[in-house]
C-alpha positions as CSV (number, residue, x, y, z in Angstrom):
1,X,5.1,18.6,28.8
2,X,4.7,14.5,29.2
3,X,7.4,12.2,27.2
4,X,4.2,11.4,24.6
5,X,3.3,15.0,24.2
6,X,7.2,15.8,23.0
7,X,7.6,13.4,20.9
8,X,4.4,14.2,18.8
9,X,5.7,17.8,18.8
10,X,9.2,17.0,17.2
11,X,7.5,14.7,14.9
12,X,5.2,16.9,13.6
13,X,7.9,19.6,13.3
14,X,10.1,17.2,11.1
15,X,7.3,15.9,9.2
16,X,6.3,20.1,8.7
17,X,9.5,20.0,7.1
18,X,9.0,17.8,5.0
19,X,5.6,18.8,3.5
20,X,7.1,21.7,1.2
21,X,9.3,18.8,-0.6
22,X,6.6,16.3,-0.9
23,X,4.1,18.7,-2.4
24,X,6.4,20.1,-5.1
25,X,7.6,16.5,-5.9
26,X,3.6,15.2,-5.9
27,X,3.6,18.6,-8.4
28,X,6.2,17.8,-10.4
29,X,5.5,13.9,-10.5
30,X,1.8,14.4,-11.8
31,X,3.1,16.8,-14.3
32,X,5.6,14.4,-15.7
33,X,3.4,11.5,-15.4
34,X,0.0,13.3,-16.7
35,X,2.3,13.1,-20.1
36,X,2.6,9.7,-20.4
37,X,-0.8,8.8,-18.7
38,X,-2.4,8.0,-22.1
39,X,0.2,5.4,-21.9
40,X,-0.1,4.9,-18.3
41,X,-3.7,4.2,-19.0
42,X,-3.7,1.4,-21.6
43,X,-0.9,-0.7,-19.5
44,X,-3.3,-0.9,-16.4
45,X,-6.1,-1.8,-19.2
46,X,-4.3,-5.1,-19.9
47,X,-6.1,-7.3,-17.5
48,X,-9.3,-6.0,-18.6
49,X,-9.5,-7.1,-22.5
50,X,-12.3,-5.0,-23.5
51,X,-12.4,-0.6,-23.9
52,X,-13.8,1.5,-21.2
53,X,-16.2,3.9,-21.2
54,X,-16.8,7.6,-19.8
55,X,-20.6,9.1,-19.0
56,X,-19.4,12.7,-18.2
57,X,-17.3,15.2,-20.0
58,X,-14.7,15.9,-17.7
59,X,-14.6,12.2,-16.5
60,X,-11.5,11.0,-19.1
61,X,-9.6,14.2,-17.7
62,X,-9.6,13.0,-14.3
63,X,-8.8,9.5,-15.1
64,X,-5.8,10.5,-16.3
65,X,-5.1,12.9,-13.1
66,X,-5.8,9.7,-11.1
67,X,-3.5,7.7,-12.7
68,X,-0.8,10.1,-12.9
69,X,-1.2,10.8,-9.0
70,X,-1.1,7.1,-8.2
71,X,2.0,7.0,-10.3
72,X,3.6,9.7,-8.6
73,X,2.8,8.6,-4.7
74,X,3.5,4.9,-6.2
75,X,7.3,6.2,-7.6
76,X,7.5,9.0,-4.6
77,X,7.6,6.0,-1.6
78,X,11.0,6.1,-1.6
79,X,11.1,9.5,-0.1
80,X,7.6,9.4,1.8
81,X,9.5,6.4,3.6
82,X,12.8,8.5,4.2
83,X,10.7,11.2,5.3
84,X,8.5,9.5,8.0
85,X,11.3,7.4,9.7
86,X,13.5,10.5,9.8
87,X,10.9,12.2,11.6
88,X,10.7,9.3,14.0
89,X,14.0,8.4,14.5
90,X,14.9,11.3,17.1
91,X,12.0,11.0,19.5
92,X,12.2,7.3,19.4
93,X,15.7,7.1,19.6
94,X,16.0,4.8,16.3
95,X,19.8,4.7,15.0
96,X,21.1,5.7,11.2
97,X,21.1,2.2,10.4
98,X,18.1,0.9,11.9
99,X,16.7,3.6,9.8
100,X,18.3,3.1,6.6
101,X,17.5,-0.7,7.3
102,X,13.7,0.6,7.4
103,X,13.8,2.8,4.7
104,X,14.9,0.1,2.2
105,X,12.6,-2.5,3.5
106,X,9.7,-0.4,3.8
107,X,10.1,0.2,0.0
108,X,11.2,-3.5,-0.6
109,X,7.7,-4.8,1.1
110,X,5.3,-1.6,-0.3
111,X,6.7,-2.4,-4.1
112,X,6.3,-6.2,-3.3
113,X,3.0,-5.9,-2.4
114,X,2.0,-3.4,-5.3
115,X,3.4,-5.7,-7.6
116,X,1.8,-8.9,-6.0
117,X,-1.8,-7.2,-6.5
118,X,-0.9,-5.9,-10.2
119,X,0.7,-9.2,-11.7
120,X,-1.9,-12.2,-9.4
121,X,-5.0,-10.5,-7.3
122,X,-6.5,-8.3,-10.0
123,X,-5.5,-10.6,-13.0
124,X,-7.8,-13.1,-11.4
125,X,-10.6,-10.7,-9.5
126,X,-11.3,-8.8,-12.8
127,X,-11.9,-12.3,-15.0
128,X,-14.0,-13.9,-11.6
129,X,-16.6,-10.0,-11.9
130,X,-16.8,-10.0,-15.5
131,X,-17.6,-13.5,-15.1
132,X,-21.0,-13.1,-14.4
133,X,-21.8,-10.9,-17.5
134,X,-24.6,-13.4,-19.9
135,X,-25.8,-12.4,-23.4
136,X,-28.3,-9.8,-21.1
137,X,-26.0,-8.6,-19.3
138,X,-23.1,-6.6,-20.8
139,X,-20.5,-4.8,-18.9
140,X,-19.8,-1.0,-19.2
141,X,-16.9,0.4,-17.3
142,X,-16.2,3.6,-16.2
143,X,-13.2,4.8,-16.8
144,X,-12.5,6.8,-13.6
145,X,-14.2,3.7,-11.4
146,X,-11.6,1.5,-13.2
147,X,-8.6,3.6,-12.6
148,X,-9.7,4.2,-9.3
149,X,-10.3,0.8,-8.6
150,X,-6.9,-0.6,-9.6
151,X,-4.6,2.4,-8.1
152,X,-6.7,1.7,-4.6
153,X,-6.2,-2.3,-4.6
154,X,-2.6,-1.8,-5.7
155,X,-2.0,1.1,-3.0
156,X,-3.8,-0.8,-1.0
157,X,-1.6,-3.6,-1.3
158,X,1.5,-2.3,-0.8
159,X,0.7,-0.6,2.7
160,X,-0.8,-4.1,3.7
161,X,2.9,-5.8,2.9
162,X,4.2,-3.4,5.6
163,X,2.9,-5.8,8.0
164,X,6.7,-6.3,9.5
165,X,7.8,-3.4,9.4
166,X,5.0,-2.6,12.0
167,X,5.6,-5.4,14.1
168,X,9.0,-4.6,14.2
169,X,9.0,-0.8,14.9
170,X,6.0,-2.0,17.4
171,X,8.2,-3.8,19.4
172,X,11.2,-1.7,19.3
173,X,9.4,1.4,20.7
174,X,8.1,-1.6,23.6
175,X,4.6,-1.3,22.8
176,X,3.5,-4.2,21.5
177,X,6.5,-6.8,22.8
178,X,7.5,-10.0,20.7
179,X,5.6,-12.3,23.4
180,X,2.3,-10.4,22.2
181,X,2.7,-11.5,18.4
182,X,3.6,-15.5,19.4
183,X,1.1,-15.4,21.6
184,X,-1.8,-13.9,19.4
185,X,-1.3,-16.0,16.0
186,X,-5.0,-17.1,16.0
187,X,-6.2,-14.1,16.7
188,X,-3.9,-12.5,14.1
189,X,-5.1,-14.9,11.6
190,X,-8.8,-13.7,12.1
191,X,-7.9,-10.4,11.8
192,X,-5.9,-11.2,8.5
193,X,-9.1,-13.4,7.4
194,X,-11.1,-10.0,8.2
195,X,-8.9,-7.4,6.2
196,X,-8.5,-9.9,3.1
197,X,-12.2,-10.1,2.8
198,X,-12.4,-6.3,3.0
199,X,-9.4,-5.5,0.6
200,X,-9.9,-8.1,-2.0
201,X,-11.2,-6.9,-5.3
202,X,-13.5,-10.3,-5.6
203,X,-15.6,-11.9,-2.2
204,X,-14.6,-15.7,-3.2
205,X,-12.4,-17.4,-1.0
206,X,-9.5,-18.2,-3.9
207,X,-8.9,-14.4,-4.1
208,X,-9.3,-14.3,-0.2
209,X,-6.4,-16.8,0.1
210,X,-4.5,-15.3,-2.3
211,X,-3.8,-11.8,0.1
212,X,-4.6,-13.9,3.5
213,X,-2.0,-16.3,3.0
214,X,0.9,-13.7,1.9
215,X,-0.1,-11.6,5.2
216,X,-0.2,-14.3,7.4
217,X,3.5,-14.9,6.3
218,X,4.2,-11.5,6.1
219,X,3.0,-12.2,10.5
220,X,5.5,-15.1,10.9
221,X,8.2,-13.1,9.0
222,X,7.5,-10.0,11.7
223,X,8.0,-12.8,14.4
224,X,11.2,-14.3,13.1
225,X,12.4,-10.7,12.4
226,X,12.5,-9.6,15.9
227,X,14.0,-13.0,16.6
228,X,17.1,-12.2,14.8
229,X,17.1,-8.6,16.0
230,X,16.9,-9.5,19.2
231,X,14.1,-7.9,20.0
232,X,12.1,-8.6,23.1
């Protein structure tokens, strides 16, 4: 059995592990959240000044399961971090505290980024769509599209802040070394450019800048990262 080969194994058997705790605390989370999603539901509603509406009869029911699972994965990141760097730390050879150092940022920059999309991105991508309504054209919104549409963008989000944290672990496993990232900043740009035009709620280039910029900071953070942490 090749070095790759292994180290898939003993990650899969730690993540295996894992599984049983995640599922009962996705369980439990939606439970406790499906309580308060009526609540849950109106405070994502704030940026959208107007009442939604639902076309089927089951659709309000599984608006509120959304929202409470997007809750529950959102509050649950703590763990889902813990949980995947544990299971890479042994085949990777990754110490406590370079672990605990990614646990806690990989939250830090996943909450950042959630936030970042809640509070500035969708603020300004709902008002520039429901812009183009006319005194013909009147908007009604889904409930479930709406729910689903914010708890992707601010999921979305979040994983896209983890841009370091990539770049770091990247390098440290001497796959992608420190010289490739200096050396690839245009081309790092155009692939930001790409993904914010793909991830944005709204195509116009304010919104655009709004997640490119952040990312392409996020890039140059990576870089002076593994400057400090010595990593080549």
């Amino acid at each position: 059995m090749n070095t790759t080969t292994q180290r898939l194994a003993i990650i899969i058997k730690d993540l295996r592990r894992a599984l049983l705790a995640t599922g009962i605390g996705l369980i439990l989370g939606c439970l406790g959240f499906y309580s308060i999603s009526r609540h849950l539901l109106a405070y994502i509603q704030t940026h959208l000044h107007q009442k939604l509406a639902f076309f089927t009869v089951a659709e309000p029911f599984l608006a509120h399961v959304t929202v409470s699972l997007a809750m529950t994965i959102f509050t649950l990141m703590p763990m889902l971090s813990f949980f995947l760097w544990r299971a890479l730390a042994k085949p990777f050879a990754l110490s406590r505290s370079f672990v605990f150092w990614f646990v806690l940022f990989t939250c830090f920059l996943f909450y950042s980024g959630a936030a970042f999309c809640y509070f500035f991105t969708l603020p300004f991508g709902i008002d520039f769509l429901l812009g183009f309504q006319t005194e013909q054209l009147k908007p009604v919104i889904s409930i479930s599209e709406f729910v689903s549409f914010v708890s992707i963008f601010v999921l979305a989000f979040g994983l896209i802040f983890e841009l370091p944290i990539f770049m770091i672990f990247m390098a440290k496993i001497k796959i992608l070394p420190r010289t490739f990232f200096e050396k690839n900043r245009r081309y790092a740009a155009l692939v930001i450019s790409v993904v914010a035009s793909l991830l944005t709620p709204t195509p116009d280039i304010f919104n655009m800048l709004l997640m490119g910029v952040p990312l392409y900071m996020l890039y140059e953070v990576g870089i002076i990262a593994l400057k400090l942490l010595r990593i080549a």
